[in-house]
LOMARTOR-592469 format. One line per 10 residues: their letters; for each residue y, z negated, x negated of C-alpha. Coordinates in steps of 0.5 Angstrom, whole numbers, plus 500, padded with zeros to 3 digits. Example, Ala and Ser with C-alpha at 12.3 -4.5 7.8 and 13.67 -1.06 7.14 Angstrom:
% LOMARTOR-592469
as> 491:484:475; 498:486:473
END
This chain:
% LOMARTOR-592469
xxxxxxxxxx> 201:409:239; 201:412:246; 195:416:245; 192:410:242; 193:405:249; 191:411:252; 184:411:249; 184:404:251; 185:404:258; 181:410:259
xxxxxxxxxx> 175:406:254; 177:400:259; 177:403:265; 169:407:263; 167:400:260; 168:397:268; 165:403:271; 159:401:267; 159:394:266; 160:395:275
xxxxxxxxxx> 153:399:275; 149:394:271; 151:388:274; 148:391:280; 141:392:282; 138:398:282; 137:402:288; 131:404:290; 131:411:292; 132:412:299
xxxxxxxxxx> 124:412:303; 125:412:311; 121:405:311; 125:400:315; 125:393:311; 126:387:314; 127:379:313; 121:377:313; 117:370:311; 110:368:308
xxxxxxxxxx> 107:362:308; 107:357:302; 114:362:299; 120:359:300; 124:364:300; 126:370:305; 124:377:303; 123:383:305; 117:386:310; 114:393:313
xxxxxxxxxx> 110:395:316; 106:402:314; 103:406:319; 096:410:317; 090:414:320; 085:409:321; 080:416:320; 083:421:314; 078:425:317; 080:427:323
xxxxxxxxxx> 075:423:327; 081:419:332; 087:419:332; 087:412:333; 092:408:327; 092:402:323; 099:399:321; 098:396:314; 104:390:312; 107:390:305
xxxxxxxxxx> 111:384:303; 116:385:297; 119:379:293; 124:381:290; 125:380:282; 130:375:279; 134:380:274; 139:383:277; 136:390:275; 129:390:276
xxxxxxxxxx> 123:394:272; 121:401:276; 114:399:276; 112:393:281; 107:389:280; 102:390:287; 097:385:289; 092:386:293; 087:380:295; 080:380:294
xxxxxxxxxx> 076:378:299; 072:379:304; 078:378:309; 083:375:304; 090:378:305; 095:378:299; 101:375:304; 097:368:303; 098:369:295; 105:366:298
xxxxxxxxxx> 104:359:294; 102:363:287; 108:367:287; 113:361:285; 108:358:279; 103:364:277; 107:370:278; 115:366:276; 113:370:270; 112:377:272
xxxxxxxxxx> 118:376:278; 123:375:272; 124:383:272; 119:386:277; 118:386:284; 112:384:287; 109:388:293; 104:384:297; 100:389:300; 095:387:306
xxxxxxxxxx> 088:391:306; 086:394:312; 083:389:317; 086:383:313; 092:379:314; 097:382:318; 093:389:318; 090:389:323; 085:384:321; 078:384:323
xxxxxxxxxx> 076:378:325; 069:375:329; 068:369:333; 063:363:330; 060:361:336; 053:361:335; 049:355:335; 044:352:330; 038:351:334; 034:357:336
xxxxxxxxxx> 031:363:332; 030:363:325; 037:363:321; 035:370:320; 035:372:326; 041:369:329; 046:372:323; 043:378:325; 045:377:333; 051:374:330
xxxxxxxxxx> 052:381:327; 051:385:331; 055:381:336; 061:381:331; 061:389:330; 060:390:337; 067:387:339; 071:388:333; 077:392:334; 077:399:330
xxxxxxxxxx> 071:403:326; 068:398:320; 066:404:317; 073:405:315; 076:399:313; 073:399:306; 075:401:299; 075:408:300; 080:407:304; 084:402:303
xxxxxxxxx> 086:406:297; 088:412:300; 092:407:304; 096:403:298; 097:412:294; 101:413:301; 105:406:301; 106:407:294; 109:415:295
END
């Protein structure tokens, strides 16, 4: 009889260690990366943000820096899936932060057990986003023409190298927030 309320002490004391553990989210293993309450427009929830510093040149060409802002909404189940669902937004120029309204309705689905990173690309959103003024009249030269001054215009006073916001990039920048 003791023996046997022994064994059930021990399987409840196993079984609440256990039921303890599942009931808790699953925690991510420890990066370095300072998340933040953040918000994002059109989502009504709180999450969590940072921010990723990467070079704006992998080639060494500067040492100047870009910082790509990640968003993370959480999932819903209380232990989530190992793999997120990452978004990144098309463009040009669109950053994945504006998919806050999508998030409630499109992805609701996916959000029951993943988290759901909002990445924004280089030289969108709040990634250094590179924006050119429109201030050019419709009068003048030929549409051609004034696009191409508008062009020239635009480059010359963006902050960064255009060349380096591009996919080639951008890619290398998502497999280093991934790791």
């Amino acid at each position: 009889m003791r023996s046997n309320v022994r064994r059930l002490v021990v399987f409840l004391g196993v079984f609440l260690v256990l039921q303890g553990v599942s009931c808790a989210r699953v925690n991510r293993p420890e990066t370095g990366v300072r998340l933040t309450p953040c918000r994002i427009d059109g989502f009504p929830e709180e999450i969590k943000c940072t921010s990723v510093s990467v070079p704006e040149s992998r080639t060494g060409a500067s040492d100047r820096r870009v910082s790509i802002h990640v968003a993370i909404v959480p999932a819903l189940a209380r232990v989530a899936a190992r793999d997120p669902l990452v978004l990144l937004a098309g463009g040009p120029g669109q950053a994945a932060s504006s998919f806050g309204p999508w998030i409630a309705s499109v992805f609701a689905p996916i959000r029951r057990h993943r988290d759901i990173l909002l990445i924004d690309q280089r030289g969108t959103g709040l990634s250094q986003a590179l924006r050119c003024r429109s201030g050019e009249s419709s009068t003048g030269p030929p549409v051609l023409e004034r696009e191409e001054k508008a062009s020239r215009k635009c480059l010359a006073s963006l902050d960064g190298d255009p060349r380096q916001y591009a996919n080639g990039p951008a890619m290398e920048d998502l497999d280093e927030i991934r790791a």
